[in-house]
N, CA, C and O atoms as CSV, one atom per row, in Angstrom:
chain,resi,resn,atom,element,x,y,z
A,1,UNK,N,N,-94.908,-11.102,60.949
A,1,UNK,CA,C,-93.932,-10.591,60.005
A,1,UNK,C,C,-94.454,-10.792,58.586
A,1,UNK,O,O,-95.061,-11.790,58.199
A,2,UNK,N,N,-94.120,-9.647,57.811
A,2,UNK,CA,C,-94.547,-9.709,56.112
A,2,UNK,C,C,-93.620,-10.855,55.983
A,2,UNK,O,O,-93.059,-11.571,56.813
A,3,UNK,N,N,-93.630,-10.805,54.410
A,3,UNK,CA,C,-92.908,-11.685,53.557
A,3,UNK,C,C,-91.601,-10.712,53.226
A,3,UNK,O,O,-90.495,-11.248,53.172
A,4,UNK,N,N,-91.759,-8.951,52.955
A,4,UNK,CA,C,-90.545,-8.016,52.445
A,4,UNK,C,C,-89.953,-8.053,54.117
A,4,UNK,O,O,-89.053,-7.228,54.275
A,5,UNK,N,N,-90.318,-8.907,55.462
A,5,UNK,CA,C,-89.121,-8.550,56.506
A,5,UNK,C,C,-88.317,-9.826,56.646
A,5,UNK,O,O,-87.161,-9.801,57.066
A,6,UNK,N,N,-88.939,-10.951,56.290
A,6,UNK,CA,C,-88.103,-12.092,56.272
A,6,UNK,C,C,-87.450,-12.225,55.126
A,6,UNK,O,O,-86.332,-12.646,55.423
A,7,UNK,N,N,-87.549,-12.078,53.838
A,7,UNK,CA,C,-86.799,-12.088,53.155
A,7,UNK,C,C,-85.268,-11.079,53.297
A,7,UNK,O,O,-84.133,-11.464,53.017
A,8,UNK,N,N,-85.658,-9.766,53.795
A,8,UNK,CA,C,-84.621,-9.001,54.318
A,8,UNK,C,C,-84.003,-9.653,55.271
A,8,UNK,O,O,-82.794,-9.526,55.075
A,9,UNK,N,N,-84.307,-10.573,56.625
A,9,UNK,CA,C,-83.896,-10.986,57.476
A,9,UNK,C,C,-83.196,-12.211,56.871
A,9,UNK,O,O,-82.164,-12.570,57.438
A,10,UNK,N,N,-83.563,-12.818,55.930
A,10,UNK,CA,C,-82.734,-13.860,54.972
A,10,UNK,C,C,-81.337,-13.999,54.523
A,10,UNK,O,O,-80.403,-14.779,54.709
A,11,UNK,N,N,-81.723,-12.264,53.449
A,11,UNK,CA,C,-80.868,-11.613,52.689
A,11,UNK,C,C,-79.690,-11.197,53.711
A,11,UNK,O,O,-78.596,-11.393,53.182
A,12,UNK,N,N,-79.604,-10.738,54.875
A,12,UNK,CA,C,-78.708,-10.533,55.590
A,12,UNK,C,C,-77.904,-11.623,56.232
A,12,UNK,O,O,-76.732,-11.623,56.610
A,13,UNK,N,N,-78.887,-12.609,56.261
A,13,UNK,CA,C,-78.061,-13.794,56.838
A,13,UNK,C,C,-77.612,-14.470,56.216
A,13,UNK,O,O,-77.171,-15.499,56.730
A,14,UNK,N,N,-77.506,-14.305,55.081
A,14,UNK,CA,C,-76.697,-14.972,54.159
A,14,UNK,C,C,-75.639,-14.165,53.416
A,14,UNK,O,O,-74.774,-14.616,52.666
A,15,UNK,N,N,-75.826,-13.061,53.709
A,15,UNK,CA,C,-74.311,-11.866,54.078
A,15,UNK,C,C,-73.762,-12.260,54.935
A,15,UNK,O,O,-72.662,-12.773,54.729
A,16,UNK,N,N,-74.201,-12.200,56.032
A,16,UNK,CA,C,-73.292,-12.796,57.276
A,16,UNK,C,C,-72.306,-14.306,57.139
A,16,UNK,O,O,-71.098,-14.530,57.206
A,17,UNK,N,N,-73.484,-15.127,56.924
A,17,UNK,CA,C,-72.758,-16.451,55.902
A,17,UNK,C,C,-71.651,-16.275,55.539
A,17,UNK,O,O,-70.645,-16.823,55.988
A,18,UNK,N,N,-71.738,-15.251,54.429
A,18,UNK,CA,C,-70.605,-15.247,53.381
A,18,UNK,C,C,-69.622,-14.917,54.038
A,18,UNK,O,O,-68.626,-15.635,54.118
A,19,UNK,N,N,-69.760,-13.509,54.755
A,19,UNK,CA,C,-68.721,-12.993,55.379
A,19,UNK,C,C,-67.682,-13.798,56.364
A,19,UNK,O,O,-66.506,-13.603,56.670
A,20,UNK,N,N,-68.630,-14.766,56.711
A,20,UNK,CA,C,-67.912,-15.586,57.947
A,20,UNK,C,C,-67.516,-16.989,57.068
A,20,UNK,O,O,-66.873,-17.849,57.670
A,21,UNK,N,N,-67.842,-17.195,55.840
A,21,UNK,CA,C,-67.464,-18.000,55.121
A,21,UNK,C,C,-65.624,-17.735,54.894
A,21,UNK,O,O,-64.627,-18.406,55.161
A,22,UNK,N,N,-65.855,-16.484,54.308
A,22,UNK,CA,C,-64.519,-15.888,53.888
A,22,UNK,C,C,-63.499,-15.686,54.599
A,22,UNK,O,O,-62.430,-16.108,54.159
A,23,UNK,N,N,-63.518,-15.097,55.695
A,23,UNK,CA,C,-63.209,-15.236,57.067
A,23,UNK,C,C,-62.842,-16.150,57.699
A,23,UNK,O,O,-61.666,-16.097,58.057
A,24,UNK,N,N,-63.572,-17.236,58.064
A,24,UNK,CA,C,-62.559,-18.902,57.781
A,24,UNK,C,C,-61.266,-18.877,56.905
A,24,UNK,O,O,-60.080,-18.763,57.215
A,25,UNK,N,N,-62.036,-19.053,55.452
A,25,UNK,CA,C,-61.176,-19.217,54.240
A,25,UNK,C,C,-59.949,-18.367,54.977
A,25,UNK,O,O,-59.012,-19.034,55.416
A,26,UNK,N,N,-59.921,-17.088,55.112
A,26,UNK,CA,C,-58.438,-16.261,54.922
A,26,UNK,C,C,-57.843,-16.913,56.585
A,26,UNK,O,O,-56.689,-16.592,56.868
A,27,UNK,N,N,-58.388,-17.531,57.319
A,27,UNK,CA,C,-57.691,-17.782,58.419
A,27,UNK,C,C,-57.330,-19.590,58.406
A,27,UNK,O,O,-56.575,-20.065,59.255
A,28,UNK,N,N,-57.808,-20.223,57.619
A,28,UNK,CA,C,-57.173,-21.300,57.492
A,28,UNK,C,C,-55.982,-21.613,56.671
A,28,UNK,O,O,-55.149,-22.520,56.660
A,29,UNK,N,N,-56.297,-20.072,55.696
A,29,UNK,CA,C,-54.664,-19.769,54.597
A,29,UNK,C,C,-53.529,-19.435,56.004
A,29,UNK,O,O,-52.494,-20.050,56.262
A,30,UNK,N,N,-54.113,-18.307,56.732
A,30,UNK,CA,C,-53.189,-17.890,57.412
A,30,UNK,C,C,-52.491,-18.643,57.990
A,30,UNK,O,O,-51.286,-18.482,58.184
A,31,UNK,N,N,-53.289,-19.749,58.411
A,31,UNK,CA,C,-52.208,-20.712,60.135
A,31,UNK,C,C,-51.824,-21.426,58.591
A,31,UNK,O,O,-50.599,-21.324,58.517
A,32,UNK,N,N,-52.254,-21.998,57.525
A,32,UNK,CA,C,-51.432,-23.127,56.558
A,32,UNK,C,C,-49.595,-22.256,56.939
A,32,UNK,O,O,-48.633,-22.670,57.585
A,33,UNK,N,N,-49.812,-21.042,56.217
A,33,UNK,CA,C,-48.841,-20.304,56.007
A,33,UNK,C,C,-47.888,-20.087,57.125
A,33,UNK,O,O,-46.671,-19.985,56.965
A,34,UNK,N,N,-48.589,-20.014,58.420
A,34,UNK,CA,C,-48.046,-20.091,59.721
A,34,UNK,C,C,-47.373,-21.360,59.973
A,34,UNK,O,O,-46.246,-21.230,60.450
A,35,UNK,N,N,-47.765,-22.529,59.779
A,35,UNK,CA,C,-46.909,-23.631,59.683
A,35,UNK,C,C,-46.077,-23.772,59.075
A,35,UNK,O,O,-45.000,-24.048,59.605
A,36,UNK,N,N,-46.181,-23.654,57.756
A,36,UNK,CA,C,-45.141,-23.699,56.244
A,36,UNK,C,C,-44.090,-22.830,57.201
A,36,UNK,O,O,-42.992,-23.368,57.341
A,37,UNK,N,N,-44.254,-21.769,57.764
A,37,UNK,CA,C,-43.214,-21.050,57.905
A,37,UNK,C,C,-42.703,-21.566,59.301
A,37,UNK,O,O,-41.477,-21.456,59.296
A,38,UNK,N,N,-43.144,-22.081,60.484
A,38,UNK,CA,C,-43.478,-22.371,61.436
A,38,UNK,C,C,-41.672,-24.093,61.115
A,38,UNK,O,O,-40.545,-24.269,61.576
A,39,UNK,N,N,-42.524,-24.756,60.182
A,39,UNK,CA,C,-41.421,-25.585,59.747
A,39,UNK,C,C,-40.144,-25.407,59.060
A,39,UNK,O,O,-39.151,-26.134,59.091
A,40,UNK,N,N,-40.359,-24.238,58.393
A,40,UNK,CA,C,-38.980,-23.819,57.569
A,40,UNK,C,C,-38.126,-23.034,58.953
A,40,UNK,O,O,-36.903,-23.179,58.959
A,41,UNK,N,N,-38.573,-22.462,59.758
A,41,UNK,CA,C,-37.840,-22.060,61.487
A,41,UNK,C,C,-37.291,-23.128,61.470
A,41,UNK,O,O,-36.162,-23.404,61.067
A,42,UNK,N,N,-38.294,-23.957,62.034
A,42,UNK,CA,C,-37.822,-25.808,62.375
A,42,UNK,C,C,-36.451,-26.176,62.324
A,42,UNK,O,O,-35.516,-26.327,63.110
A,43,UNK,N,N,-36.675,-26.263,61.135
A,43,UNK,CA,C,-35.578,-26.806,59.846
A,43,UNK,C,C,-34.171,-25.785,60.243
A,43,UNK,O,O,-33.238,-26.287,60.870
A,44,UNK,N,N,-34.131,-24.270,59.796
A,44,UNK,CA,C,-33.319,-23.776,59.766
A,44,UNK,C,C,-32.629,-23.916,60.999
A,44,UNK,O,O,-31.411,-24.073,60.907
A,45,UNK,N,N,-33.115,-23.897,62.091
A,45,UNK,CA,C,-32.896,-23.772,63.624
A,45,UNK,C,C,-32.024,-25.186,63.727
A,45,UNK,O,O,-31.075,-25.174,64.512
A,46,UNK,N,N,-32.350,-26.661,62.819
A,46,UNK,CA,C,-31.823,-27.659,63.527
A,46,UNK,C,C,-30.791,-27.750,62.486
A,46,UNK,O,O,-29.945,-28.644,62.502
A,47,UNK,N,N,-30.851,-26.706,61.449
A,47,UNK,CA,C,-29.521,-26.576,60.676
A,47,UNK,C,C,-28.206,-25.878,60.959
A,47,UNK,O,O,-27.084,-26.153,60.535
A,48,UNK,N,N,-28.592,-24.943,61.747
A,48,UNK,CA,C,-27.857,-24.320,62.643
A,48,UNK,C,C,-27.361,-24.755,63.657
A,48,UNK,O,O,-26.157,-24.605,63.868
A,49,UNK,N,N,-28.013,-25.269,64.353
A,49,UNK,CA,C,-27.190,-26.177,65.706
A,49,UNK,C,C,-26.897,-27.226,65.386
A,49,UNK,O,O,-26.274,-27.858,66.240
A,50,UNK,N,N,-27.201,-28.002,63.927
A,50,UNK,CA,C,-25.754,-28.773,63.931
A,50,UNK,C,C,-24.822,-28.550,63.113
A,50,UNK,O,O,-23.897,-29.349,62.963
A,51,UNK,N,N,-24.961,-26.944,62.172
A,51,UNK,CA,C,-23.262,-26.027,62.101
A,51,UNK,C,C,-23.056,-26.072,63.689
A,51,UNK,O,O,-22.524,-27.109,64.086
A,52,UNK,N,N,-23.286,-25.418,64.363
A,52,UNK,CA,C,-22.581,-24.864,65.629
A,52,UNK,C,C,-21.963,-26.281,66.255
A,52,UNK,O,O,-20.738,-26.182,66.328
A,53,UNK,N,N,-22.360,-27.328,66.640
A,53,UNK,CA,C,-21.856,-28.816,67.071
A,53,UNK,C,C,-20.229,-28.602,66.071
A,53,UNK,O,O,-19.055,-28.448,66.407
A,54,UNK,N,N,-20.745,-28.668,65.114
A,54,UNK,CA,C,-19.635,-29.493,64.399
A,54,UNK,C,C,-18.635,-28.139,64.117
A,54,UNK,O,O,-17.539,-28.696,64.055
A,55,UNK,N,N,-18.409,-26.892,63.941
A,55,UNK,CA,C,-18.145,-25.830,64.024
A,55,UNK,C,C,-17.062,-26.165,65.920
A,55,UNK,O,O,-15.857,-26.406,65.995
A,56,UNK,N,N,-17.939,-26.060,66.980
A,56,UNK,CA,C,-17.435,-26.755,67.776
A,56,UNK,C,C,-16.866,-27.590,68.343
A,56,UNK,O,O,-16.669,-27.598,69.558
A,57,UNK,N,N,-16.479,-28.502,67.482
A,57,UNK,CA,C,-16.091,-30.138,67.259
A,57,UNK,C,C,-14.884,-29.510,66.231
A,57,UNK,O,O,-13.708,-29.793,66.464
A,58,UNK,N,N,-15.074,-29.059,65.633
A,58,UNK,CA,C,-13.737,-27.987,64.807
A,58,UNK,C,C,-12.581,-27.799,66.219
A,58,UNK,O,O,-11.576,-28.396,66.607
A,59,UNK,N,N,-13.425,-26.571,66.697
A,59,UNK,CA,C,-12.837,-26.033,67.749
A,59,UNK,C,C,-11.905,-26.517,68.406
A,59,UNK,O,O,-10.775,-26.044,68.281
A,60,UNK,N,N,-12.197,-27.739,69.395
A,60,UNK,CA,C,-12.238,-28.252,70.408
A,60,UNK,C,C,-11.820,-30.012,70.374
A,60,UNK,O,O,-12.253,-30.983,70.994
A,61,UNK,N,N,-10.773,-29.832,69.327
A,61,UNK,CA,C,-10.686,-30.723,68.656
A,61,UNK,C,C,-9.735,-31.398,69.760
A,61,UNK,O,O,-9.107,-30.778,70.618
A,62,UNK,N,N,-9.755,-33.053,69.536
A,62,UNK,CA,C,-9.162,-33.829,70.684
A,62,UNK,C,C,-7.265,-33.700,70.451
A,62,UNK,O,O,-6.707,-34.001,69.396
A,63,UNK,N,N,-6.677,-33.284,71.472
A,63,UNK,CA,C,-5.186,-32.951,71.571
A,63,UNK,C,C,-4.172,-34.215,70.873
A,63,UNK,O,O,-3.047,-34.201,70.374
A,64,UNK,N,N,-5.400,-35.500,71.168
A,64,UNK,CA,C,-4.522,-36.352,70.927
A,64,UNK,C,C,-4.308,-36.984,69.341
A,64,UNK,O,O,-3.709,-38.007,69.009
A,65,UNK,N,N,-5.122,-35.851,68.385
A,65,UNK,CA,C,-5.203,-36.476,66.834
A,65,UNK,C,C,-4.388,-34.905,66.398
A,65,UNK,O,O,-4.609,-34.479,65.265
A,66,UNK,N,N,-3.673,-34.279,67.118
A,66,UNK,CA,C,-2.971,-33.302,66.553
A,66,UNK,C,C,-1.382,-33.735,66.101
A,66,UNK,O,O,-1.025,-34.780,66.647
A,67,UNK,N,N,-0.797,-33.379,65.583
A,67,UNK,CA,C,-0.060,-33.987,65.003
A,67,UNK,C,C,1.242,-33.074,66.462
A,67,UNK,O,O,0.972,-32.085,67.144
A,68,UNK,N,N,2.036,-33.572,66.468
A,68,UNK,CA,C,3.233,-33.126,67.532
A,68,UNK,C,C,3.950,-31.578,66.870
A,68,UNK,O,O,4.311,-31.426,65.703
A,69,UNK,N,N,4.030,-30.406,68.118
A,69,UNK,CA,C,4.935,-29.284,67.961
A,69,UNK,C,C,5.526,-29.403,66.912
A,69,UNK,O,O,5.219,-30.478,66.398
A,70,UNK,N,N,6.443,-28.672,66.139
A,70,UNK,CA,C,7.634,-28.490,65.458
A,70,UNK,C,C,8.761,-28.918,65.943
A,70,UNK,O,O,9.677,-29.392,65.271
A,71,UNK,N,N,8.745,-28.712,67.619
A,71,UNK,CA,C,10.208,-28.673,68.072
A,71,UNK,C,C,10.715,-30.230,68.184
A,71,UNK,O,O,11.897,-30.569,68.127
A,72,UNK,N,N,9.763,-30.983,68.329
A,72,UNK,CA,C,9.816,-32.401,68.681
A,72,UNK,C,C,10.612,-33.055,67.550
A,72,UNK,O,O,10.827,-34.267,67.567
């Protein structure tokens, strides 16, 4: 091999490099972002089921802390 095919064979591999450099980079943003969001689900989800508990606990409230009929 010359010296003008390895340097070409260089020059490309250090395109490739880059490319797969960058490529990482945008996929380690991606899953960050996938978590961030991944936890804000989390969160909302265990905010919600404990509205719904206590929403339910509303509901279903014990007979015996109700205060007596009218007619009584």
């Amino acid at each position: 091999m010359d010296l003008a095919t390895l340097e070409a064979r260089l020059v490309e591999l250090e395109t490739r490099l880059a490319f797969q450099e960058q490529a990482i980079a945008d996929l380690s943003d991606a899953l960050a972002a996938s978590r961030t969001e991944a936890a804000r689900n989390a969160e909302l989800l265990r905010q919600a089921l404990q509205d719904l508990k206590q929403s339910r606990g509303d509901f279903f409230a014990d007979p015996s802390s109700e205060p007596p009929p009218p007619h009584y």
